[in-house]
PDB file of N, CA, C, O and CB in Angstrom:
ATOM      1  N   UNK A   1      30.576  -0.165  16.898  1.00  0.00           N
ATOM      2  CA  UNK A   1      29.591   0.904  16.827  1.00  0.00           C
ATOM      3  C   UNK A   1      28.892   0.999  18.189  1.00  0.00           C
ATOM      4  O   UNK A   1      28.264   0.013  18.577  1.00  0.00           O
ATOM      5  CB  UNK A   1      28.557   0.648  15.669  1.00  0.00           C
ATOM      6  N   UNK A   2      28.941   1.948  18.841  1.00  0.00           N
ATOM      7  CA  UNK A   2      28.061   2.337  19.845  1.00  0.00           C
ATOM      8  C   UNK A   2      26.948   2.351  19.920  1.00  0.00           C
ATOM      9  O   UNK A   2      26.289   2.496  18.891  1.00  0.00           O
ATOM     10  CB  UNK A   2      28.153   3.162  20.129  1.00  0.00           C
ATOM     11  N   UNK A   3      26.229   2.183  21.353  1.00  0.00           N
ATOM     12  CA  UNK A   3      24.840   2.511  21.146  1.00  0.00           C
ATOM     13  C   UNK A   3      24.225   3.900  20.672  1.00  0.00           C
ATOM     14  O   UNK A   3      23.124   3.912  20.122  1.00  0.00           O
ATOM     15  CB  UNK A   3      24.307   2.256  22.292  1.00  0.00           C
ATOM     16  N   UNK A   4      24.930   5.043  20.883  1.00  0.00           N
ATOM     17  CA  UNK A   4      24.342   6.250  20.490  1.00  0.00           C
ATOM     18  C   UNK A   4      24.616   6.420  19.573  1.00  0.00           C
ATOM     19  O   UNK A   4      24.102   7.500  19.283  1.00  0.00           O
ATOM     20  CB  UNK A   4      24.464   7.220  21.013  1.00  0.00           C
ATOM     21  N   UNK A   5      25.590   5.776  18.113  1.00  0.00           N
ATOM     22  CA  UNK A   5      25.726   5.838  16.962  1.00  0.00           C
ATOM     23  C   UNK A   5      24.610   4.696  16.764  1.00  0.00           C
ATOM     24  O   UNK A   5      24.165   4.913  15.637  1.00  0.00           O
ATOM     25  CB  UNK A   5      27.179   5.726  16.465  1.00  0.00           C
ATOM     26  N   UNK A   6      24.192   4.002  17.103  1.00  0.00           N
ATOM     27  CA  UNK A   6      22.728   3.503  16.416  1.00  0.00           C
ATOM     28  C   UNK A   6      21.673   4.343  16.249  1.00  0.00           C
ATOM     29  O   UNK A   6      21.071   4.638  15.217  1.00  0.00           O
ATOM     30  CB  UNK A   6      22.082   2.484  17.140  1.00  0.00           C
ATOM     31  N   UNK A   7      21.477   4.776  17.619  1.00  0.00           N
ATOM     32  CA  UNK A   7      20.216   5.386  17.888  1.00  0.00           C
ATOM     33  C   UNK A   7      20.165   6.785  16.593  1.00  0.00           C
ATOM     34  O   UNK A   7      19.150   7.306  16.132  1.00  0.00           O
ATOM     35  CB  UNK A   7      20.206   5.936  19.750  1.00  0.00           C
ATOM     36  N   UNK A   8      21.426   7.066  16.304  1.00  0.00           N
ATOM     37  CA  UNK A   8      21.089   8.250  15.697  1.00  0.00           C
ATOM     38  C   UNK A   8      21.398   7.850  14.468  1.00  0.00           C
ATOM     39  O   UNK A   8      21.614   8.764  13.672  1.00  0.00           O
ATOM     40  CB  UNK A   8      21.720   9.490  16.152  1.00  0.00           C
ATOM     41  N   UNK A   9      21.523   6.297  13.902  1.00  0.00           N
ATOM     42  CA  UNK A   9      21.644   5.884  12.608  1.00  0.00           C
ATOM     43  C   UNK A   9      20.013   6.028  12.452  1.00  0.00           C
ATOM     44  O   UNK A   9      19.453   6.681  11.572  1.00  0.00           O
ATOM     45  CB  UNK A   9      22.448   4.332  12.339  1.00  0.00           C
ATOM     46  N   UNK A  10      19.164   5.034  13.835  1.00  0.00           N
ATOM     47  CA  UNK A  10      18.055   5.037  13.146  1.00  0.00           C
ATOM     48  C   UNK A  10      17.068   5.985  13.316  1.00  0.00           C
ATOM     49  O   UNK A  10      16.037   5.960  12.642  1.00  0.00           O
ATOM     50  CB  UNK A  10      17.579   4.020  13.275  1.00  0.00           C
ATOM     51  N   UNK A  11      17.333   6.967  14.306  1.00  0.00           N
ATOM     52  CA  UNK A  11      16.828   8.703  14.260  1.00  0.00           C
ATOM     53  C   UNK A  11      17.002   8.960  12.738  1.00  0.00           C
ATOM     54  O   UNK A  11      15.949   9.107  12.119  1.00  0.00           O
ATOM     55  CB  UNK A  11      17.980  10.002  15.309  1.00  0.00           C
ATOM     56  N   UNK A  12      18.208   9.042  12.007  1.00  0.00           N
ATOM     57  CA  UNK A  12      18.329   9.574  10.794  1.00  0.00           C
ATOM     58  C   UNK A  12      17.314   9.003   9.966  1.00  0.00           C
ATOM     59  O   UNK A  12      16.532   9.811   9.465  1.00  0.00           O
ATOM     60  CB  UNK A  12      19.608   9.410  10.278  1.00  0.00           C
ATOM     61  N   UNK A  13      17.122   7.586   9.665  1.00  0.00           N
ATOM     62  CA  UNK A  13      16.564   6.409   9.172  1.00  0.00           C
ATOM     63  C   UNK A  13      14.647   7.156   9.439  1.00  0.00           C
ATOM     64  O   UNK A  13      13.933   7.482   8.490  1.00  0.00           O
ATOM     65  CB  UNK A  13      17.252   4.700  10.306  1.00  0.00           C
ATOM     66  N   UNK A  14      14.406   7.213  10.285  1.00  0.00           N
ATOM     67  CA  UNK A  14      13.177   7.493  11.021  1.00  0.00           C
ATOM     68  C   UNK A  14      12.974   8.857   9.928  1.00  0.00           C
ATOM     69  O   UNK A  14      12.343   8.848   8.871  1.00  0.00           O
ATOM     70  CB  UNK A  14      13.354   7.786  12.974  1.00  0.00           C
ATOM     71  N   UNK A  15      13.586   9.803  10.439  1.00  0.00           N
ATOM     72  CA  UNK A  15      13.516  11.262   9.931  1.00  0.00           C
ATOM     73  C   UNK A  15      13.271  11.050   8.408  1.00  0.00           C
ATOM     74  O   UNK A  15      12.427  11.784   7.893  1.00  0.00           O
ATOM     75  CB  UNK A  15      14.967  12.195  10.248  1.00  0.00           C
ATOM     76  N   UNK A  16      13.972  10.042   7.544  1.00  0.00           N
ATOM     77  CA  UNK A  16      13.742  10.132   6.190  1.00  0.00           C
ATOM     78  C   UNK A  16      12.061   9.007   5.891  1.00  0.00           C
ATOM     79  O   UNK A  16      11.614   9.009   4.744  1.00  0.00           O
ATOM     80  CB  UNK A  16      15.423   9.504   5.343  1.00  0.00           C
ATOM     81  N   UNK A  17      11.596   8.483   6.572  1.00  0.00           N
ATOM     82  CA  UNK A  17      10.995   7.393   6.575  1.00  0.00           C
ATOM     83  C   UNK A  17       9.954   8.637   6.533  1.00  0.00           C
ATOM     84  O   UNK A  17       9.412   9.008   5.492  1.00  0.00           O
ATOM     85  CB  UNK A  17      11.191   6.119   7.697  1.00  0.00           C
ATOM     86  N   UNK A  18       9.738   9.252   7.851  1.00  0.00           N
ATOM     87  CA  UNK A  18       8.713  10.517   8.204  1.00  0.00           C
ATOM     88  C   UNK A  18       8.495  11.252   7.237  1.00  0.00           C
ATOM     89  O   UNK A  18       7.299  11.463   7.038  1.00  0.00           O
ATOM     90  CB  UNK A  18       9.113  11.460   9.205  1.00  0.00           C
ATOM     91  N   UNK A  19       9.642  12.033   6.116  1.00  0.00           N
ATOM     92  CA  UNK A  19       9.723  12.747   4.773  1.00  0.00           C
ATOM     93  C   UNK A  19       9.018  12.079   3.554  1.00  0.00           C
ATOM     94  O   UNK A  19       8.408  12.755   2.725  1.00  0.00           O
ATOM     95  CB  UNK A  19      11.181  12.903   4.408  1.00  0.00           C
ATOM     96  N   UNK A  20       9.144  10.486   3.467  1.00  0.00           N
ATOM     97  CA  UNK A  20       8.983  10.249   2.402  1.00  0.00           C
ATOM     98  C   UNK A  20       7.258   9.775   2.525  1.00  0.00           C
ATOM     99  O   UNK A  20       6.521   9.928   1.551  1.00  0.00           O
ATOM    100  CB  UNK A  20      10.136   9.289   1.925  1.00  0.00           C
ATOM    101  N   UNK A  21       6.699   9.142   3.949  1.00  0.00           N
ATOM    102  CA  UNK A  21       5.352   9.390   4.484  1.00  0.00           C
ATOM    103  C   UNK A  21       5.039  10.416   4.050  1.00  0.00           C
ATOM    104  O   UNK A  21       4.050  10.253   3.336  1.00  0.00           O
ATOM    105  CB  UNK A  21       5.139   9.415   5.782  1.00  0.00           C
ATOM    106  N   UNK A  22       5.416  11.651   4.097  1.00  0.00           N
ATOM    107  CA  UNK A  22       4.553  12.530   4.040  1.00  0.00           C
ATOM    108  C   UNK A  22       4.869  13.290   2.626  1.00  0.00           C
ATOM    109  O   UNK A  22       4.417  14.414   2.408  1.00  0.00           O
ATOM    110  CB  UNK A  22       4.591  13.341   5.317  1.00  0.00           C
ATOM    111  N   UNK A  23       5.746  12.532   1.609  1.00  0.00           N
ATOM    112  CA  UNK A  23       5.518  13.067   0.318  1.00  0.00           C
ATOM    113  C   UNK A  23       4.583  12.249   0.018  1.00  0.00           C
ATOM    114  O   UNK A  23       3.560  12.871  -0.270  1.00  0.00           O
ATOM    115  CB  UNK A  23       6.604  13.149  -0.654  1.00  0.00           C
ATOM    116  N   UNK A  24       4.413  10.662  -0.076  1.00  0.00           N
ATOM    117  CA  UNK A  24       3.870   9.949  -0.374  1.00  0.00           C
ATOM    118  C   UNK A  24       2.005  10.831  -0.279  1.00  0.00           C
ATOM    119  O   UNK A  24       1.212  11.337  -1.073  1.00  0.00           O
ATOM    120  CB  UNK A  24       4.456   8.713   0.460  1.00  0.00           C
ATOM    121  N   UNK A  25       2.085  10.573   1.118  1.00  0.00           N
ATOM    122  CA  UNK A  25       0.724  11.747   1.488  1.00  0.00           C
ATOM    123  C   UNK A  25       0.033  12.367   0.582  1.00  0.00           C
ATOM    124  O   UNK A  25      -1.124  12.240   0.181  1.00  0.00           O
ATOM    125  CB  UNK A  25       1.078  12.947   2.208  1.00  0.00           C
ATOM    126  N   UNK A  26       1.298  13.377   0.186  1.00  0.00           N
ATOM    127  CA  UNK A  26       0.767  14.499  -0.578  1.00  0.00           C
ATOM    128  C   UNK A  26       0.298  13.850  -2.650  1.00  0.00           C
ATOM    129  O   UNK A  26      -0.510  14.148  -3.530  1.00  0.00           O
ATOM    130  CB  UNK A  26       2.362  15.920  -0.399  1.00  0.00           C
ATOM    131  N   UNK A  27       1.038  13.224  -2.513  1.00  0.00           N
ATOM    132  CA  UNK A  27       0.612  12.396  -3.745  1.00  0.00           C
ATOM    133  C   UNK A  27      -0.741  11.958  -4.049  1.00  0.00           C
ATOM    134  O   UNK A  27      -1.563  12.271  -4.910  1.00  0.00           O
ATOM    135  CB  UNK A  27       1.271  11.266  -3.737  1.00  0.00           C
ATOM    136  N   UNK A  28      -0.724  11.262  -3.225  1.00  0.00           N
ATOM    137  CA  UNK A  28      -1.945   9.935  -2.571  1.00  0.00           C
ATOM    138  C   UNK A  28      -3.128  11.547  -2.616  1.00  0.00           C
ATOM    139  O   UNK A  28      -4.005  11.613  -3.477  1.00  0.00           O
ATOM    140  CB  UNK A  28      -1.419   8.793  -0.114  1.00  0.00           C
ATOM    141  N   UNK A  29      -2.932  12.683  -1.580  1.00  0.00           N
ATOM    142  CA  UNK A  29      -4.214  13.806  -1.660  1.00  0.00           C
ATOM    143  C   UNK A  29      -4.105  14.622  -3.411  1.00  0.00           C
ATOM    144  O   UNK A  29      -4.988  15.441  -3.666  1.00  0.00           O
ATOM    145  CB  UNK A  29      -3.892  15.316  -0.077  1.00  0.00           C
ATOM    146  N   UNK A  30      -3.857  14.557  -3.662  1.00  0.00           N
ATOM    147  CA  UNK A  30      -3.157  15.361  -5.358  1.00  0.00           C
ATOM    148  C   UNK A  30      -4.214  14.143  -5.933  1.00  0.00           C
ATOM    149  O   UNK A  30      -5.378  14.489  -6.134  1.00  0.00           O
ATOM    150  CB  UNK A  30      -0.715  15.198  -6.008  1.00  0.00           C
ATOM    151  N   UNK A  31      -3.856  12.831  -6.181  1.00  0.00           N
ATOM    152  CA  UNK A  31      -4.508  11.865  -6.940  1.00  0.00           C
ATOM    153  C   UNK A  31      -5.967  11.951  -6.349  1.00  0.00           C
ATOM    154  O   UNK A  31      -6.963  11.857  -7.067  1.00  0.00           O
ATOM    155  CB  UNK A  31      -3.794  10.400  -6.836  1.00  0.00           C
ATOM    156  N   UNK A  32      -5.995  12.056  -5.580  1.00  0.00           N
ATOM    157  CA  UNK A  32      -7.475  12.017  -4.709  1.00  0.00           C
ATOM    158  C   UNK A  32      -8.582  12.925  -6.100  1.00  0.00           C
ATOM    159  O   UNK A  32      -9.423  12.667  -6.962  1.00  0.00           O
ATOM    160  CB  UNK A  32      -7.289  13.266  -2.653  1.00  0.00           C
ATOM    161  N   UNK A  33      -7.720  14.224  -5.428  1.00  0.00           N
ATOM    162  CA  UNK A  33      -8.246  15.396  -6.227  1.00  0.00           C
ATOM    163  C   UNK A  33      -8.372  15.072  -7.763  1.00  0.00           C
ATOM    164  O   UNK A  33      -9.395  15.359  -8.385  1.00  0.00           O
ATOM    165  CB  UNK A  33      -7.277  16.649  -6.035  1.00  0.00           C
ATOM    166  N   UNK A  34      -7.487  14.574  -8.239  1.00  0.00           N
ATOM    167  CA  UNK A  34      -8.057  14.272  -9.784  1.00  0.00           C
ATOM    168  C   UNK A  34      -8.688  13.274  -9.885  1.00  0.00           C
ATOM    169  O   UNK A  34      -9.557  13.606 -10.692  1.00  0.00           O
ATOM    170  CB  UNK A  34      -7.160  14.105 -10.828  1.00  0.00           C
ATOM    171  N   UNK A  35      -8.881  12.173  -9.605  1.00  0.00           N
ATOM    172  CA  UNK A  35      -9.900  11.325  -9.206  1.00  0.00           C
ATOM    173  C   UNK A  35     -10.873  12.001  -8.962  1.00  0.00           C
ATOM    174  O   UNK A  35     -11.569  11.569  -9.881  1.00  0.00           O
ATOM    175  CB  UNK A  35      -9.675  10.558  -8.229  1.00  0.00           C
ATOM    176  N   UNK A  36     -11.701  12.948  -8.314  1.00  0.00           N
ATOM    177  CA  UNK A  36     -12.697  13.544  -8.246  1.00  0.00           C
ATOM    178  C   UNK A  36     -13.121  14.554  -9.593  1.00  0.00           C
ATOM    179  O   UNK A  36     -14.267  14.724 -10.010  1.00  0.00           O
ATOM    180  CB  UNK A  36     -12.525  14.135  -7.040  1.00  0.00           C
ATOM    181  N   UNK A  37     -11.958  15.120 -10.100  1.00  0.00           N
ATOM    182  CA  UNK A  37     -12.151  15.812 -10.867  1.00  0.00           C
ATOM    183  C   UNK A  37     -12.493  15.264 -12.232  1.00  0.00           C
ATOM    184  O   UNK A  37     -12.964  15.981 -13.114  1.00  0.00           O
ATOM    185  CB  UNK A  37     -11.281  16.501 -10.764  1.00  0.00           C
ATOM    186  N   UNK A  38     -12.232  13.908 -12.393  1.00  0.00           N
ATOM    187  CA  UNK A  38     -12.518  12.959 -13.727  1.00  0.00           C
ATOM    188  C   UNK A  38     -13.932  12.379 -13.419  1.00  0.00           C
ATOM    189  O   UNK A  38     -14.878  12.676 -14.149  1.00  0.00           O
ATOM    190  CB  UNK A  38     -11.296  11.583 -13.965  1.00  0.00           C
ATOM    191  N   UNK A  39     -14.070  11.627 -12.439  1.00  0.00           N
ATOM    192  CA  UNK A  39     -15.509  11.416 -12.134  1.00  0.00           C
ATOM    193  C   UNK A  39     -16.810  12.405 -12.589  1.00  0.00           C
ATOM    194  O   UNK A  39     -17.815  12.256 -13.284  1.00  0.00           O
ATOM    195  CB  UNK A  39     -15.503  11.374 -10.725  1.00  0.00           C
ATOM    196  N   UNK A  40     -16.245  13.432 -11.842  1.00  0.00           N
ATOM    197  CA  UNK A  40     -17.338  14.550 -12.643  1.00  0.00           C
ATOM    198  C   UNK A  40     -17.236  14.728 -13.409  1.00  0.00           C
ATOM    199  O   UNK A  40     -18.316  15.188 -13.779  1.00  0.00           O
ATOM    200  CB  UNK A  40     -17.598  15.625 -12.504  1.00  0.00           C
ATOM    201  N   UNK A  41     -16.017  14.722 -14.851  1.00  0.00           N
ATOM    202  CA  UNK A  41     -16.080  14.918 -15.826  1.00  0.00           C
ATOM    203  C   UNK A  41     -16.855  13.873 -16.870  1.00  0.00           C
ATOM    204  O   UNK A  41     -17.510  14.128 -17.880  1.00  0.00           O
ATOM    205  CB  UNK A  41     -14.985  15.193 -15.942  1.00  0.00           C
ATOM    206  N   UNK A  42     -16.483  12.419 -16.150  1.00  0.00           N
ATOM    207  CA  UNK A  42     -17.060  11.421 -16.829  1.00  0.00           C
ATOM    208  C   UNK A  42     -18.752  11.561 -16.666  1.00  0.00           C
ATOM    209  O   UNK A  42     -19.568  11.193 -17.511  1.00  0.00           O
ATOM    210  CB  UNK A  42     -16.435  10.055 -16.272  1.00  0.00           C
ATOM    211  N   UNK A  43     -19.028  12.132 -15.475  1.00  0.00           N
ATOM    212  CA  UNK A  43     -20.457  12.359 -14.939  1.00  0.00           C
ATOM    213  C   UNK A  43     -21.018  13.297 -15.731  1.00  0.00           C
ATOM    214  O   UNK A  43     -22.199  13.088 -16.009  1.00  0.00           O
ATOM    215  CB  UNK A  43     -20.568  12.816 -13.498  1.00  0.00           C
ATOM    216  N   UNK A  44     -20.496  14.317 -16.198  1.00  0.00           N
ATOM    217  CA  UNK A  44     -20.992  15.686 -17.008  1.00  0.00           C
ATOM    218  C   UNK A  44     -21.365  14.837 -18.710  1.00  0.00           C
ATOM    219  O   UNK A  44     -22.373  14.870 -19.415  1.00  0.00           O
ATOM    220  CB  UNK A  44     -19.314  17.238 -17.091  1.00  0.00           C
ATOM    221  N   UNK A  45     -20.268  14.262 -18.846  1.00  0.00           N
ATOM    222  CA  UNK A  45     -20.477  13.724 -20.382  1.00  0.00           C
ATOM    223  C   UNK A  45     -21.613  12.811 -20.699  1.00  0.00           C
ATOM    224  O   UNK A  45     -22.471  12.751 -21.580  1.00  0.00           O
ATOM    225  CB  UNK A  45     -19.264  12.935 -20.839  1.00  0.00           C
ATOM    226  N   UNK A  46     -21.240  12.025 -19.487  1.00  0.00           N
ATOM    227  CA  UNK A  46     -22.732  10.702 -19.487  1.00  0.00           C
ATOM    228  C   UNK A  46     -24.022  11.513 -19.737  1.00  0.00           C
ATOM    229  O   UNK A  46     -24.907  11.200 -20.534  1.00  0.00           O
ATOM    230  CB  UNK A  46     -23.075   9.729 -17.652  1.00  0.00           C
ATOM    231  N   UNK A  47     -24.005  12.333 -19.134  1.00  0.00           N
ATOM    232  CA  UNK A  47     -24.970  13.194 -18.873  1.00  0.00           C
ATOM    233  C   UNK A  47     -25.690  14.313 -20.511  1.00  0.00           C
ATOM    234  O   UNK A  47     -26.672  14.878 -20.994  1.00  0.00           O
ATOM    235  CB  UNK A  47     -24.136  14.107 -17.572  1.00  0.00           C
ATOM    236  N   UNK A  48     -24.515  14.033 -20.656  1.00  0.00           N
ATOM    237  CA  UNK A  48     -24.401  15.340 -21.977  1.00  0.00           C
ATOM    238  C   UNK A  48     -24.953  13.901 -23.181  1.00  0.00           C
ATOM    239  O   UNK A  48     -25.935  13.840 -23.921  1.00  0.00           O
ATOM    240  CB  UNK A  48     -22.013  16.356 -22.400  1.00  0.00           C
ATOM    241  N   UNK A  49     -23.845  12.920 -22.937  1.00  0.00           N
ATOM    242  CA  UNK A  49     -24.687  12.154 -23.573  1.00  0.00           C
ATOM    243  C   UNK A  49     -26.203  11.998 -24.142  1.00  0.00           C
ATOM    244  O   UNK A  49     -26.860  12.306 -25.136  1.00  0.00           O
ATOM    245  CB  UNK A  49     -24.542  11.521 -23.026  1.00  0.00           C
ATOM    246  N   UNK A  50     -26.366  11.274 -22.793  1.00  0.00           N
ATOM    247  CA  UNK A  50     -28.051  10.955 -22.401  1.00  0.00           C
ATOM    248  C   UNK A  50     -28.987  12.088 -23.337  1.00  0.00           C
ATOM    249  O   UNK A  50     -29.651  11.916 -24.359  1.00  0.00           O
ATOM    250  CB  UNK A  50     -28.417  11.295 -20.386  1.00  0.00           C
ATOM    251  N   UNK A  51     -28.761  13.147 -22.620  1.00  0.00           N
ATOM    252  CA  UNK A  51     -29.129  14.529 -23.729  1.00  0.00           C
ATOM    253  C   UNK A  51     -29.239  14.269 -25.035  1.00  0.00           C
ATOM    254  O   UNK A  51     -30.181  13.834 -25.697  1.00  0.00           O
ATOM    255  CB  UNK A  51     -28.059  15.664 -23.797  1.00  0.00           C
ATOM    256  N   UNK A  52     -28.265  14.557 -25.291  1.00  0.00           N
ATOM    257  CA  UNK A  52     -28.292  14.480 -26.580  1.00  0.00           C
ATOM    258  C   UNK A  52     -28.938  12.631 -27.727  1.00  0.00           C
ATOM    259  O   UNK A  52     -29.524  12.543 -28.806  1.00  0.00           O
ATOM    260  CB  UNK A  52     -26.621  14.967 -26.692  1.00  0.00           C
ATOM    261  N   UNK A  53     -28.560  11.833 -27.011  1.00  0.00           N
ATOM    262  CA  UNK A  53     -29.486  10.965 -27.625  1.00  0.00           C
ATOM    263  C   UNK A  53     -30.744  10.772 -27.087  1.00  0.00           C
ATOM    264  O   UNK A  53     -31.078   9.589 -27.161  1.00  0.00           O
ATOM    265  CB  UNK A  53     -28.990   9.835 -27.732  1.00  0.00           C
ATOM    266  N   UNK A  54     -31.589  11.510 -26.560  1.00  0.00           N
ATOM    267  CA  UNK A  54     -32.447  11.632 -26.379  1.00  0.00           C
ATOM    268  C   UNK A  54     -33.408  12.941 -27.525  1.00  0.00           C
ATOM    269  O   UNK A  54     -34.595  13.110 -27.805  1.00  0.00           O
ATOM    270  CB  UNK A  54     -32.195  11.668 -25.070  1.00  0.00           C
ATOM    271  N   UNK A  55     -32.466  13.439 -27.799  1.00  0.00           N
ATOM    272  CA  UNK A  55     -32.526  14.907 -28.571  1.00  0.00           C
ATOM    273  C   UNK A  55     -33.345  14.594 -30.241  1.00  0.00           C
ATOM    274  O   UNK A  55     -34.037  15.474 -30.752  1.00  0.00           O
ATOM    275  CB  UNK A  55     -30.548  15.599 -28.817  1.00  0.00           C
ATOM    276  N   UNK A  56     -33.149  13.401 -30.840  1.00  0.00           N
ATOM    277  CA  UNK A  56     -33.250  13.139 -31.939  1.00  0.00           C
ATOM    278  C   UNK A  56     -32.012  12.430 -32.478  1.00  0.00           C
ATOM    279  O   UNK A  56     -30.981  12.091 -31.897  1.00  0.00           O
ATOM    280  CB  UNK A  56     -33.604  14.199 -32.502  1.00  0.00           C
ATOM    281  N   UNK A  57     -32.367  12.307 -33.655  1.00  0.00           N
ATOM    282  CA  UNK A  57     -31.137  11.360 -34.294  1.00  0.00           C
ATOM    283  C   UNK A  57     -30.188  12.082 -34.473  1.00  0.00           C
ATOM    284  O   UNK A  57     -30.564  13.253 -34.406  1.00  0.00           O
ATOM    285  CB  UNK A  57     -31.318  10.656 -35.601  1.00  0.00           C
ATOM    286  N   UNK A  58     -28.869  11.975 -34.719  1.00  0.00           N
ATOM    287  CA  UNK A  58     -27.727  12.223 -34.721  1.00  0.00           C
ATOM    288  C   UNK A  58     -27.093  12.058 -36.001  1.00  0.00           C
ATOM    289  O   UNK A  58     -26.914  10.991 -36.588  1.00  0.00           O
ATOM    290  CB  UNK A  58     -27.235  11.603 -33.829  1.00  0.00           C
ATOM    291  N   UNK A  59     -26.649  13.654 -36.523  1.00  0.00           N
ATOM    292  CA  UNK A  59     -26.004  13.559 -37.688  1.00  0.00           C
ATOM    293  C   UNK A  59     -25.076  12.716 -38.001  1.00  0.00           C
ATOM    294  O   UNK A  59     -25.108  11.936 -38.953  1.00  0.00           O
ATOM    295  CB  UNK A  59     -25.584  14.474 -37.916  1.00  0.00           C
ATOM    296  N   UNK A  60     -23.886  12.892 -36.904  1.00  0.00           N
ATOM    297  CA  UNK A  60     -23.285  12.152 -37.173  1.00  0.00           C
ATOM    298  C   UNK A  60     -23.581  10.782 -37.644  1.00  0.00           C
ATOM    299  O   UNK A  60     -22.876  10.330 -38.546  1.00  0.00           O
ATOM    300  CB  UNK A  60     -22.772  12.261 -36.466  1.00  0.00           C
ATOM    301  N   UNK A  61     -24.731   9.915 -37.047  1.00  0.00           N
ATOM    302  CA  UNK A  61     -24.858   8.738 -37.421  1.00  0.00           C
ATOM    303  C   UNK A  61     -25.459   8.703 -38.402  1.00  0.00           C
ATOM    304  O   UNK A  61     -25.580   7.574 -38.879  1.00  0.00           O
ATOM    305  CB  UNK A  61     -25.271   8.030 -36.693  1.00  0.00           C
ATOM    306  N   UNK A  62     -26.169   9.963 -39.236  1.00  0.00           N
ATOM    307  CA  UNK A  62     -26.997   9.821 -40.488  1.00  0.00           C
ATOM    308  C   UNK A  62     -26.097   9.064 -41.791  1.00  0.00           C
ATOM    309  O   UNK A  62     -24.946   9.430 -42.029  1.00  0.00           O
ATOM    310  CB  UNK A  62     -27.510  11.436 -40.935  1.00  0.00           C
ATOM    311  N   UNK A  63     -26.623   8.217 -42.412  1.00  0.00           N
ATOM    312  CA  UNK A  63     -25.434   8.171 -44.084  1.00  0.00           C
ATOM    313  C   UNK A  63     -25.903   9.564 -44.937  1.00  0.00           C
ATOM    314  O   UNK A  63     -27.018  10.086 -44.945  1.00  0.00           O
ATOM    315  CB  UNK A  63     -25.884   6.344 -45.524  1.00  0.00           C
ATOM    316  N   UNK A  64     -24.900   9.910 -45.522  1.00  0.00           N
ATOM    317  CA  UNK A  64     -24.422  10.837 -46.139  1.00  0.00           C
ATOM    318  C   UNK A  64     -25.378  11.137 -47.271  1.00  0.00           C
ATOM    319  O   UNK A  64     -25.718  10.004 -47.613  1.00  0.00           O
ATOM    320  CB  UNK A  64     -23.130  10.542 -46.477  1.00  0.00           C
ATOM    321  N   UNK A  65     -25.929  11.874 -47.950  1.00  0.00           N
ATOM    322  CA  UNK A  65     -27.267  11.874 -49.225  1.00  0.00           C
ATOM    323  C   UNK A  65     -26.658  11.158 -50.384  1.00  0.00           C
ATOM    324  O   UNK A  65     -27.336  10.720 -51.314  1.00  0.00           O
ATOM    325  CB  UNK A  65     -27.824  13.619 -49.881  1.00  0.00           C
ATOM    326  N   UNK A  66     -25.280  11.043 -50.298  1.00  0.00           N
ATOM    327  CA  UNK A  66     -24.913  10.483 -51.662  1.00  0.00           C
ATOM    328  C   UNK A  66     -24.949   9.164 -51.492  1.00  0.00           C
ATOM    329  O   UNK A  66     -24.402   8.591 -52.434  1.00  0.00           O
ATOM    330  CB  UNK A  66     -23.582  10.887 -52.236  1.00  0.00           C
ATOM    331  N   UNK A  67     -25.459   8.290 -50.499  1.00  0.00           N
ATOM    332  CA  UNK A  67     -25.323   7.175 -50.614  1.00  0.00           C
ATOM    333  C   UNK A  67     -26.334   6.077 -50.830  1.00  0.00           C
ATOM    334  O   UNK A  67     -25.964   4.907 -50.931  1.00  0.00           O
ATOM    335  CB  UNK A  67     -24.766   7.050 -49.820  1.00  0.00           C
TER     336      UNK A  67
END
């Protein structure tokens, strides 16, 4: 094998290394984004929470009249 059949084994090698960097990338920014987008969701609920047990008692937790 020659030297310029290396170089362009690992040019090729490189080129796919560079592709899969930069799918990886796009993954890694995608997860980012839902990661942010759950945080606030978990943040909205806590929140909604708090509210609401603050609100008074909670039917749901009442027992039932027949009991």
């Amino acid at each position: 094998m020659s030297n310029e059949d290396r170089f362009v084994d690992i040019e090729i090698k490189l080129a796919h290394q560079e592709d899969m960097v930069e799918s990886l990338n796009d993954v890694v920014i995608q997860q980012s984004r839902r990661i942010d987008q759950l945080e606030a969701m978990v943040s909205q609920l806590a929140e909604h929470i708090r509210n609401n047990a603050q609100s008074g008692p909670n039917p749901v937790n009442d027992v039932p009249p027949h009991y």
